[in-house]
Residue frames as qw, qx, qy, qz and C-alpha x, y, z in Angstrom:
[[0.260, 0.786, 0.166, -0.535, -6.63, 43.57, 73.82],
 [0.747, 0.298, 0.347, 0.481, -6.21, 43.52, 70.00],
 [0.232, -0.346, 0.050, 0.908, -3.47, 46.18, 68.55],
 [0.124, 0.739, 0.062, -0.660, -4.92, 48.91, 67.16],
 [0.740, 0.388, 0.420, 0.354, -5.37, 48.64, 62.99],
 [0.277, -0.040, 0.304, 0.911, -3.64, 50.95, 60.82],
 [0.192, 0.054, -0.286, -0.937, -6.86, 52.09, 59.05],
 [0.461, 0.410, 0.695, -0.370, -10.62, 52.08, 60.09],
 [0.110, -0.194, -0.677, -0.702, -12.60, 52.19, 56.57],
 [0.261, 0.278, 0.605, -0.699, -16.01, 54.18, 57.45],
 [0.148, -0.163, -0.756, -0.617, -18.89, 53.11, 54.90],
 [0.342, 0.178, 0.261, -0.885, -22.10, 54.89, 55.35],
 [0.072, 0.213, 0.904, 0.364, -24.95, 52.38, 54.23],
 [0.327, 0.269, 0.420, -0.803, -27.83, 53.04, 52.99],
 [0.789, 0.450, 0.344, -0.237, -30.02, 50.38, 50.86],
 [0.210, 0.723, -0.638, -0.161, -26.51, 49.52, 49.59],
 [0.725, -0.368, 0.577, -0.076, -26.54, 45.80, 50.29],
 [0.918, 0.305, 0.252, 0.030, -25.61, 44.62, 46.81],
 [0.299, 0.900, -0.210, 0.235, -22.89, 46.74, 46.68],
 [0.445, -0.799, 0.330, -0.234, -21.25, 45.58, 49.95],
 [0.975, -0.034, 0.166, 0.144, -19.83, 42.40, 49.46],
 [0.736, 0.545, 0.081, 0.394, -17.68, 43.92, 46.23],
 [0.046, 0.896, -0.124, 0.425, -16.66, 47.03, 48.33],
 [0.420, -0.739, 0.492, -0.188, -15.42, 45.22, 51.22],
 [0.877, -0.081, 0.344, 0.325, -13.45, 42.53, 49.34],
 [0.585, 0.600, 0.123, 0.532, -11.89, 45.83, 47.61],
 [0.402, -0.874, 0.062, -0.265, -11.63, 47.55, 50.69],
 [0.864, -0.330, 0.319, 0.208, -9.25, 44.34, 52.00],
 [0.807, 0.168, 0.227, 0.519, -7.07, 44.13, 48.86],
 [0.138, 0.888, -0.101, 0.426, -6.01, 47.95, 48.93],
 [0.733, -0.623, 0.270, 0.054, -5.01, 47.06, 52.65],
 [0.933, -0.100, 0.254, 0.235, -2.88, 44.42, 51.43],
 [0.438, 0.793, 0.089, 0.415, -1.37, 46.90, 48.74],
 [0.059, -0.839, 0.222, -0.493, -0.69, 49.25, 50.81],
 [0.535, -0.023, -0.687, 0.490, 0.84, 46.53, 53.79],
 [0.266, -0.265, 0.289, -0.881, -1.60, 47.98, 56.09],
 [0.137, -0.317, -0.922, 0.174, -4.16, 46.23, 58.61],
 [0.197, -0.127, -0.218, -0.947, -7.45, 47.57, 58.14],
 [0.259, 0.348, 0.810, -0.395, -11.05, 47.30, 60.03],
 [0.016, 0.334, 0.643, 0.688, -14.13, 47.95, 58.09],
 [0.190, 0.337, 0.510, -0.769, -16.84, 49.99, 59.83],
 [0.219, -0.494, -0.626, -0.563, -20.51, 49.86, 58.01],
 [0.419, 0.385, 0.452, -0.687, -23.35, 52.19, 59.96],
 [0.009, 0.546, 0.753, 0.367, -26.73, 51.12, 58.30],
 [0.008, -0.002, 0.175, -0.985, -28.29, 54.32, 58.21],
 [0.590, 0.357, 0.254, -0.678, -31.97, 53.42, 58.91],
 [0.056, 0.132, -0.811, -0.568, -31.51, 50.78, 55.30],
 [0.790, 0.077, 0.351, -0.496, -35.11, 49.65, 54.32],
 [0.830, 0.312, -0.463, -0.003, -33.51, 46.45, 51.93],
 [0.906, -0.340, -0.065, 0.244, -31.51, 43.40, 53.84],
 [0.241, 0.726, -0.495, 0.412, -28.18, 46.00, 53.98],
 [0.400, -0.588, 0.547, -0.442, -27.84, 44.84, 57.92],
 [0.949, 0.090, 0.292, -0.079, -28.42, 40.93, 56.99],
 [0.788, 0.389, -0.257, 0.403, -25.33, 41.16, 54.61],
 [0.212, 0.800, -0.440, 0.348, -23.32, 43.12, 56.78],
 [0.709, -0.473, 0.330, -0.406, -23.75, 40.66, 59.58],
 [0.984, -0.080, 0.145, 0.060, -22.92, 38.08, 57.43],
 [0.614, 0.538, -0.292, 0.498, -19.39, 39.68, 56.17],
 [0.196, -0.766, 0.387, -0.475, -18.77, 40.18, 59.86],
 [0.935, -0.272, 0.205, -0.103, -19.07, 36.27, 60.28],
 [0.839, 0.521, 0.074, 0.136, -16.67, 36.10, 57.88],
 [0.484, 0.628, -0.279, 0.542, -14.37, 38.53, 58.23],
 [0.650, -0.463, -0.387, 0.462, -14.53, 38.27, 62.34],
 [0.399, -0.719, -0.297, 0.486, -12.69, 41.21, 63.68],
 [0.341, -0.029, 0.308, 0.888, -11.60, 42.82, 60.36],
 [0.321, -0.374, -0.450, -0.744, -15.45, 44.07, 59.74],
 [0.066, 0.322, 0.676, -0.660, -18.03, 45.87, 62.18],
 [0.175, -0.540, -0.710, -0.417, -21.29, 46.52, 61.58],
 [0.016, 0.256, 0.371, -0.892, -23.11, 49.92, 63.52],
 [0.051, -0.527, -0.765, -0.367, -27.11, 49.95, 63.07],
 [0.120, -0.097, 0.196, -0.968, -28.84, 53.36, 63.48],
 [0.235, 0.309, 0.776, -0.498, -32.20, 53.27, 65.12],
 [0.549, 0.690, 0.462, -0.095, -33.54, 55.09, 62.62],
 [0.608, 0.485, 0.206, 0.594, -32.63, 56.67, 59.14],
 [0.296, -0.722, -0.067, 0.622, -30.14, 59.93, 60.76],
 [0.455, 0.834, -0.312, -0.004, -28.57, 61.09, 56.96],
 [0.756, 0.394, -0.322, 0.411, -25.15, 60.57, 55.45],
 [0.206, 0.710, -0.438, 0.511, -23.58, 62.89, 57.44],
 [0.447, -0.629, 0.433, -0.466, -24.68, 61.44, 60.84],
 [0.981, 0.174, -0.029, 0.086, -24.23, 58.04, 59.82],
 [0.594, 0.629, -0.210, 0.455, -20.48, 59.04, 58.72],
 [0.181, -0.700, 0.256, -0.641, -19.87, 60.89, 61.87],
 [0.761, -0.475, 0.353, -0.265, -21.08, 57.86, 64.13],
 [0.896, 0.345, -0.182, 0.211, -18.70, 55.53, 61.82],
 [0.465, 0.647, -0.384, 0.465, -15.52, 57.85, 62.67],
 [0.611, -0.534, 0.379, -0.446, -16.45, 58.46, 66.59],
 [0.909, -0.190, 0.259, -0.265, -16.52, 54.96, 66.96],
 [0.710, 0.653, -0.243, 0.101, -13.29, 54.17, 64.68],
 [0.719, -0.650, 0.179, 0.167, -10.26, 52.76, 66.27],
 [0.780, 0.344, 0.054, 0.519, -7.40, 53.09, 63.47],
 [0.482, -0.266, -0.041, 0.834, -4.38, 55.33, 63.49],
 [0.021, 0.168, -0.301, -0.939, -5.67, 56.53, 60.83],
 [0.423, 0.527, 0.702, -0.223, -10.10, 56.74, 59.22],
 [0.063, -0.029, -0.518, -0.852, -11.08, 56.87, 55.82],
 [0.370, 0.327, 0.773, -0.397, -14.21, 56.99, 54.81],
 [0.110, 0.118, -0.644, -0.748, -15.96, 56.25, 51.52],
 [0.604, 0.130, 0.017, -0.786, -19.47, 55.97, 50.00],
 [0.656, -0.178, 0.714, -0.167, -21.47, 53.00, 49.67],
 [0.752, 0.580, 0.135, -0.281, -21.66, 53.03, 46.01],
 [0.866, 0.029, 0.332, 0.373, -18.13, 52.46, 45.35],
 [0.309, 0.821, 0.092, 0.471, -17.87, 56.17, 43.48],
 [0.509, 0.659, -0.529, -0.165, -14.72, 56.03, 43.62],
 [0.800, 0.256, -0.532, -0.103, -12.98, 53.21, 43.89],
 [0.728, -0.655, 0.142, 0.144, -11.21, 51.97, 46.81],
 [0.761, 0.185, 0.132, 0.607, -8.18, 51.62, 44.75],
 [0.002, -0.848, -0.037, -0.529, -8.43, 55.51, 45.17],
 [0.443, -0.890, -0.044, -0.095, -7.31, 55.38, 48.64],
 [0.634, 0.009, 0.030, 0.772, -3.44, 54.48, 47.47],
 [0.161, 0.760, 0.206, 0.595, -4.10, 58.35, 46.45],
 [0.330, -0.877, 0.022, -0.348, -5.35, 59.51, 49.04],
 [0.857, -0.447, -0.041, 0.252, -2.38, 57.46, 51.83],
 [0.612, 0.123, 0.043, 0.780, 0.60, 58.68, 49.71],
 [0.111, 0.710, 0.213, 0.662, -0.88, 61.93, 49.62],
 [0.598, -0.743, -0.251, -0.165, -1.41, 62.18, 53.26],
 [0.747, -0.287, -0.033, 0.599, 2.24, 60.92, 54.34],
 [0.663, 0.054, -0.014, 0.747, 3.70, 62.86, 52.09],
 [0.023, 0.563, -0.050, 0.825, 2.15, 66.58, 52.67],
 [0.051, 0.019, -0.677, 0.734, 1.26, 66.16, 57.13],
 [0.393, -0.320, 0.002, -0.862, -2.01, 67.22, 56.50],
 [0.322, 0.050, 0.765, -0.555, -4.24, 66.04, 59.44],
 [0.591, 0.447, 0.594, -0.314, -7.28, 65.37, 56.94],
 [0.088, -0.316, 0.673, 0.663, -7.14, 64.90, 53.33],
 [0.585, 0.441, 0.460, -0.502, -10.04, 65.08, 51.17],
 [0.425, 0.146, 0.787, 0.423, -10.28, 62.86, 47.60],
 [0.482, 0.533, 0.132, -0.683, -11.95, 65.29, 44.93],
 [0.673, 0.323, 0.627, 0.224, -12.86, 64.98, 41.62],
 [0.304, -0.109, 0.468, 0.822, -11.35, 67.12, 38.64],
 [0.420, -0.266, -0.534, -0.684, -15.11, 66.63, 36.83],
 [0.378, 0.060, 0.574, -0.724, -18.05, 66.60, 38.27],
 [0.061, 0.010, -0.915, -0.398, -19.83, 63.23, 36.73],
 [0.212, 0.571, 0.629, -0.483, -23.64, 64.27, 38.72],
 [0.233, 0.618, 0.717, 0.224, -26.36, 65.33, 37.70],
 [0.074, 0.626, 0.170, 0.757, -27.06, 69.21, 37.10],
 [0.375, -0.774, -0.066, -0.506, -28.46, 69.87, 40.55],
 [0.901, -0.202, -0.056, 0.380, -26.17, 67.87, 41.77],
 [0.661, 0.323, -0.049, 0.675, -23.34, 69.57, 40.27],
 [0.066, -0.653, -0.140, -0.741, -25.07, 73.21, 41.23],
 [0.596, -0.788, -0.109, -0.113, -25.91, 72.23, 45.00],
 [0.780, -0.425, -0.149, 0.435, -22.17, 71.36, 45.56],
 [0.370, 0.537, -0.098, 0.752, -20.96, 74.21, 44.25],
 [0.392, -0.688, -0.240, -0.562, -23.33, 76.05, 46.58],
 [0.813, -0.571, -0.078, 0.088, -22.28, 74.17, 49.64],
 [0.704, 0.074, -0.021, 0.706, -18.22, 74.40, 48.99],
 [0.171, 0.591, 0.101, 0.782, -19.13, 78.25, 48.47],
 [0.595, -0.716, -0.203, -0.304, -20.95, 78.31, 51.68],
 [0.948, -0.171, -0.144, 0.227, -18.55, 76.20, 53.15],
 [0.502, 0.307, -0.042, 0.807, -15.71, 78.53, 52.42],
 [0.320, -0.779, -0.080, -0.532, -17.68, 81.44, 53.82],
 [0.775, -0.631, 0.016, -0.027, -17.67, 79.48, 57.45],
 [0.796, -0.407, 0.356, 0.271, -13.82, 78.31, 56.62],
 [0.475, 0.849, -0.171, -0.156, -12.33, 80.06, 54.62],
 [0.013, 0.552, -0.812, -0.191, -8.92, 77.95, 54.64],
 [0.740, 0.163, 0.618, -0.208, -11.31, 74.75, 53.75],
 [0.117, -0.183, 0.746, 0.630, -9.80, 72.80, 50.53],
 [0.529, 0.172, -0.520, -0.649, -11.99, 71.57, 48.03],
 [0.571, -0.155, 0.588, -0.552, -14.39, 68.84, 49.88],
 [0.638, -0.075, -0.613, -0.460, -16.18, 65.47, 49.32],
 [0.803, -0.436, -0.005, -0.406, -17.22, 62.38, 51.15],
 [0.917, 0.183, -0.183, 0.303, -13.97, 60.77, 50.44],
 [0.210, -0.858, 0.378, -0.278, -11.60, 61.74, 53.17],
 [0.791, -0.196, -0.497, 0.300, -8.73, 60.13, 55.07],
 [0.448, -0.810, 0.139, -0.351, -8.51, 61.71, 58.71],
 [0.615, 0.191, -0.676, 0.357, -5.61, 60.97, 61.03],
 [0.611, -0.365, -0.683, 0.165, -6.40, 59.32, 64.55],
 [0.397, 0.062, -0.239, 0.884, -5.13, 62.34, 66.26],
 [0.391, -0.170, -0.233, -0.874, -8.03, 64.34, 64.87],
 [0.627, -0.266, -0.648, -0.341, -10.63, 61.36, 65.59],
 [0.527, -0.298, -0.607, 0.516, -9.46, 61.26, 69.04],
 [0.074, 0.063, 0.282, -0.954, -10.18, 65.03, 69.69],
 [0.424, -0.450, -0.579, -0.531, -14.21, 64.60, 68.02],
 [0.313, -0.084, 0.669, -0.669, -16.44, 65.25, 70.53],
 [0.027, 0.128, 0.973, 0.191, -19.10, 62.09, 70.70],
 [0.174, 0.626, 0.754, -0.093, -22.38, 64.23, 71.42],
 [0.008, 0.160, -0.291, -0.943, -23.17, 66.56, 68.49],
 [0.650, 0.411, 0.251, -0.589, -26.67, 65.48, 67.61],
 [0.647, 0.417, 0.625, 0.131, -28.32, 63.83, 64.57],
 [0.364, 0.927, 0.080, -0.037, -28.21, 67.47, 62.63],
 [0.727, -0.467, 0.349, 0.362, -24.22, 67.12, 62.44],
 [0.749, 0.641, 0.145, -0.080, -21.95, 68.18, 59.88],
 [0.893, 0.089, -0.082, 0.433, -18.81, 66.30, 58.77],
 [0.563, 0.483, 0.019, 0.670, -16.41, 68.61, 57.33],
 [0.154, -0.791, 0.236, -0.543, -16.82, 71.73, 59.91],
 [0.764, -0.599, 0.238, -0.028, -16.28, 69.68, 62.88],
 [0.922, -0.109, 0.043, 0.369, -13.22, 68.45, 61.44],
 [0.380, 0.695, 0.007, 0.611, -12.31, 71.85, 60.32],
 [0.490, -0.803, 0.052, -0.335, -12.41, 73.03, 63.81],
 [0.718, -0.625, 0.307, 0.011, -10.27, 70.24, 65.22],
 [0.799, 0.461, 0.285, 0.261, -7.91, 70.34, 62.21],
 [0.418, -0.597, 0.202, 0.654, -4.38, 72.14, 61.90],
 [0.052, 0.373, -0.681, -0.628, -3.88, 71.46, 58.15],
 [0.730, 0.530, 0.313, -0.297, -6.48, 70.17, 55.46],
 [0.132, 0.434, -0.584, -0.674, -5.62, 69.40, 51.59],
 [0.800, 0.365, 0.241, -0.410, -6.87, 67.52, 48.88],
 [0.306, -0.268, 0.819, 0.405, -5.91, 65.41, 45.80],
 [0.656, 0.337, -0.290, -0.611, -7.78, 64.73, 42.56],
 [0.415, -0.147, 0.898, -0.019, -9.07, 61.27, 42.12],
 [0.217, -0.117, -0.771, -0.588, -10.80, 58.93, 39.28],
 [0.684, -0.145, 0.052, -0.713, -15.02, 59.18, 39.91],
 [0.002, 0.105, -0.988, 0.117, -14.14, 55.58, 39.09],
 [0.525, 0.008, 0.670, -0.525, -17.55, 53.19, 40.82],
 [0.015, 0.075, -0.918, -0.389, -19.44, 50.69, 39.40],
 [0.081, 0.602, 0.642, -0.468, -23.35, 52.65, 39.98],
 [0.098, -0.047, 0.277, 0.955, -24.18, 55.36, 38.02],
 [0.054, -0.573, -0.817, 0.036, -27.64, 55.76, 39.47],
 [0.033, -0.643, 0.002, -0.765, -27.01, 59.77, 40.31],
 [0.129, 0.372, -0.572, 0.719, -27.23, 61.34, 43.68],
 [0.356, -0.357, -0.847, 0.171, -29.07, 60.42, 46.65],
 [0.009, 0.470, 0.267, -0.841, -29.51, 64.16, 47.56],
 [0.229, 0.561, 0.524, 0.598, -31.91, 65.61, 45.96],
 [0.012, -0.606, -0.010, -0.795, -32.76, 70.04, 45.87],
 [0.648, -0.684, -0.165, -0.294, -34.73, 69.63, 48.70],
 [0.879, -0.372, -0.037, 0.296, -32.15, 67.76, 50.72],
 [0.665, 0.090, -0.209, 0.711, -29.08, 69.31, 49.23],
 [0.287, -0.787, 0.003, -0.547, -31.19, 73.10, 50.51],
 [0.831, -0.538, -0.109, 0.096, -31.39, 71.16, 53.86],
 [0.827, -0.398, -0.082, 0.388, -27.87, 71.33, 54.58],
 [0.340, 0.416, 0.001, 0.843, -26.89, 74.35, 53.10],
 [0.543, -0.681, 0.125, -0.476, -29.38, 75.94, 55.91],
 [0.830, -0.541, -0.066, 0.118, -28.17, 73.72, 58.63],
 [0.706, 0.172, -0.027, 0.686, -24.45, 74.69, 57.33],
 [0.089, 0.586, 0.056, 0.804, -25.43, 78.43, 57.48],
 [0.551, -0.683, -0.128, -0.462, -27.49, 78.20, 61.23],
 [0.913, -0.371, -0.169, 0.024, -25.84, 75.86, 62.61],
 [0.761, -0.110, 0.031, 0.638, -21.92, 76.85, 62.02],
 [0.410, 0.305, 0.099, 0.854, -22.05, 80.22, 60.98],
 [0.036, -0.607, -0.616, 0.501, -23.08, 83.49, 61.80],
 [0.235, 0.109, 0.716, 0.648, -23.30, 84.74, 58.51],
 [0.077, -0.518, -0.763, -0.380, -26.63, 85.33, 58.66],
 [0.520, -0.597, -0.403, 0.459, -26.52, 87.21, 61.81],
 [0.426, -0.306, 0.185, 0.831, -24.23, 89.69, 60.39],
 [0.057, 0.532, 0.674, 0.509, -26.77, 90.11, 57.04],
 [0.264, -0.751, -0.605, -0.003, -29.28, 91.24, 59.68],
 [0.342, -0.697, -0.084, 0.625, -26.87, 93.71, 60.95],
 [0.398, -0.119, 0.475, 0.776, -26.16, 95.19, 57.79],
 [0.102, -0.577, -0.717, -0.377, -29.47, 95.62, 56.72],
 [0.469, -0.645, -0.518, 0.310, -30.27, 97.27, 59.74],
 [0.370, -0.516, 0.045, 0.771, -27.49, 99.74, 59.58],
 [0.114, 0.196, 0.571, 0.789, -28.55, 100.49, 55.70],
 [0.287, -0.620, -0.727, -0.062, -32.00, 100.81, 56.90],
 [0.450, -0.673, -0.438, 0.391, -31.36, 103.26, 59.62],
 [0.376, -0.307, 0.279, 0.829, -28.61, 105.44, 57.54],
 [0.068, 0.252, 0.588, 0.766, -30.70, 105.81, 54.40],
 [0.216, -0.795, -0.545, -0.158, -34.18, 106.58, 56.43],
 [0.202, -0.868, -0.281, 0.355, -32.50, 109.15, 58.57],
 [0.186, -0.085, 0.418, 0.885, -30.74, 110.96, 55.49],
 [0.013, 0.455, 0.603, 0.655, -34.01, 110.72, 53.96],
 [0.344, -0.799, -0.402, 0.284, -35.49, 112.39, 57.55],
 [0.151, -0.435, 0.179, 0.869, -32.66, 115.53, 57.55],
 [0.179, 0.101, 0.646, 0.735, -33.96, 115.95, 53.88],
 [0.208, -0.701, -0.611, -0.303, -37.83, 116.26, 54.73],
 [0.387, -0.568, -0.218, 0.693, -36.37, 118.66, 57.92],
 [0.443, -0.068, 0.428, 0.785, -34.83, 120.22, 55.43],
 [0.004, -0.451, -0.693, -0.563, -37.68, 120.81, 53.16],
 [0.361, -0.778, -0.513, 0.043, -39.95, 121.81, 56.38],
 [0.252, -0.648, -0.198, 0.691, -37.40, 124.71, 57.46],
 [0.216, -0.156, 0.450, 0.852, -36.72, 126.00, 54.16],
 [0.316, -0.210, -0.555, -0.740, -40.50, 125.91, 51.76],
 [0.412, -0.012, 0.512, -0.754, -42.44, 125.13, 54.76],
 [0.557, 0.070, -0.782, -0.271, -43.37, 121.57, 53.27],
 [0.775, -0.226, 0.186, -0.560, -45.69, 119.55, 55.49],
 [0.019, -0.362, 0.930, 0.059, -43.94, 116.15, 55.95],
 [0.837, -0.002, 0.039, -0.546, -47.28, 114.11, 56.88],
 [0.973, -0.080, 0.106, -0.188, -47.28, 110.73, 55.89],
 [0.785, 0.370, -0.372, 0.328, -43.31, 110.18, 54.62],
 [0.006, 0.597, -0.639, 0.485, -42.01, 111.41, 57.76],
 [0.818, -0.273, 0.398, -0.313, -44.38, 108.22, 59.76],
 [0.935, 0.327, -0.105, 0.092, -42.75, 106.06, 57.04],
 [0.382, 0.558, -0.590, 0.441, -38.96, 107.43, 57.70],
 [0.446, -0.478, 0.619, -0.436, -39.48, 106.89, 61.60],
 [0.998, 0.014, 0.001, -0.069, -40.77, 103.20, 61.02],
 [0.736, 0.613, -0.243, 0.152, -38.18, 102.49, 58.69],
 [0.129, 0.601, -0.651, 0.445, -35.20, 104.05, 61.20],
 [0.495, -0.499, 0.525, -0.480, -36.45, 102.76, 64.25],
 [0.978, 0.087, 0.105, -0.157, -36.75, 99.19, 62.31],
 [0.711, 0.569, -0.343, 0.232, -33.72, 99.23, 60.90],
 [0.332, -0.632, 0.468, -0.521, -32.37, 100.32, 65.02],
 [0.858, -0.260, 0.300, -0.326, -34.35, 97.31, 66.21],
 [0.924, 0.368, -0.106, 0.004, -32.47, 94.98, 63.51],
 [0.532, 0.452, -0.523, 0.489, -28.90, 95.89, 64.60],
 [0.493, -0.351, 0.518, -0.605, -29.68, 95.60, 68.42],
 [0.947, -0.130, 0.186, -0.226, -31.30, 92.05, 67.29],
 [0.747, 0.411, -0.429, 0.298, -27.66, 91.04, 65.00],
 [0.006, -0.526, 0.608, -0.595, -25.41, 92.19, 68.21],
 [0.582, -0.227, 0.666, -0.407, -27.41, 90.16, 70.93],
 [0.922, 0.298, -0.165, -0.186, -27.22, 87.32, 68.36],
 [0.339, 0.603, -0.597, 0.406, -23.77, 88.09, 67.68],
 [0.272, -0.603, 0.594, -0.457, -23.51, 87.05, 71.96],
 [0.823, -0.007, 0.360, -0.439, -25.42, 84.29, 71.84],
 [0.953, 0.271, -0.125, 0.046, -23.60, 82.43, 69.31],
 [0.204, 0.671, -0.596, 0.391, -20.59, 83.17, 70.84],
 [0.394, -0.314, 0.741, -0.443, -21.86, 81.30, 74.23],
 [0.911, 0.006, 0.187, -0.368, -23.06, 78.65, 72.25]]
């Protein structure tokens, strides 16, 4: 049985194949830096260019220091990334982007940083944000979101190094709709971060675009929180308070000037009894995500 490597390198591909060569002969000489033995994990995520034709051949090459993991079809970064780490056999799993943004030379950062503050997952940011506007604006959006669900959750990216400990607790069926950073937040004592150089050697902008980066702010908000759940109850309870004040008030009116409520008193009953129905649906939500 071969030993166990020091560090799995997870590299999400996707129509990256001219990139790969440079990334995993920069992937090796950090190892060597750092006096560490290191596997390489590529998942083709679905690639529609010859990404799975080079990685095959840098697995002839590099023999057991480089795997190759080919998704049936095209799942996203995140589940790509996810089936990279599951499947990871180092002490320790980084995982970085196929574009080289940032550098591998970044992960001296991120190792020293790891040793030297315990944390179970360490997460490479960037100081500036070098994207495009909607870029820049969805990740805000997601970190904010993010914080909501986890509120002890550092500053985030795709650049992470995770220790084995953590990888070993992952559970292996989560679906295709997965998302990185909460599941590790869950199975995670300590988190931190470190500022790193944007560094790469692309500068094509993001692969997410509005649509997509929406996409996972909903799946962040349905899927992990209950956030939304709670809204519903709130509403409800505003709803229910402010229609029956505005009921006593038409009472009010009817004992005192002998006002005719008519049609605003069918509008306050809606209103309460909707606003009733809404915090009766948050609460048997509220149960249901709890047993899920």
């Amino acid at each position: 049985m071969a030993p166990r490597p020091d560090l799995t390198v997870v590299v999400p591909v996707f129509n990256g194949a001219n990139a790969l060569p440079a990334l995993c002969a920069a992937i090796q000489e950090q190892a060597r830096q750092l006096e560490l033995s290191v596997e390489v994990v590529f998942v083709d995520d679905g690639s529609t260019d010859n990404s799975w034709e080079v990685i095959v051949e840098l697995n002839g090459q590099h023999q057991d220091r480089v795997r190759g993991l080919r998704l049936a079809r095209n799942a996203g970064q995140q589940a790509a990334t996810y089936c990279g780490i599951v499947e990871a056999s180092g002490r320790w799993v980084a995982t970085i982007d196929d574009d080289m943004q940032p550098h591998p030379r970044e992960l001296q950062k991120l190792w020293a940083h790891a040793q030297s503050s315990g944390a179970d997952v360490t997460y490479g940011v960037y100081p500036t944000l070098h994207h495009g506007l909607i870029h820049r604006i969805g990740t805000r959006v997601f970190r904010f979101l993010l914080r909501r669900v986890l509120p002890g959750f550092p500053d985030g990216s795709s650049f992470r190094l995770i220790c084995g400990d953590v990888v070993d607790a992952l559970p292996t069926a989560v679906g295709p709709r997965v998302l990185v950073d909460p599941v590790l937040a869950w199975h995670s004592r300590s988190m931190s971060s470190v500022a790193v150089d944007h560094g790469g050697s692309r500068v094509d902008g993001s692969r997410y675009s509005l649509l997509a980066l929406a996409g996972i702010a909903w799946r962040l908000l349905f899927t992990y929180s209950v956030l939304p759940l709670r809204v519903i109850v709130v509403v409800g309870l505003v709803s229910s308070t402010v229609s029956f004040g505005m009921g006593i008030f038409y009472l009010i009116q009817k004992l005192t000037v002998g006002a005719q409520p008519g049609f605003p008193a069918l509008i306050v009953s809606i209103a309460f009894f909707s606003g009733v129905i809404l915090v009766n649906l948050g609460i048997l939500g509220e149960y249901v995500a709890r047993l899920y």
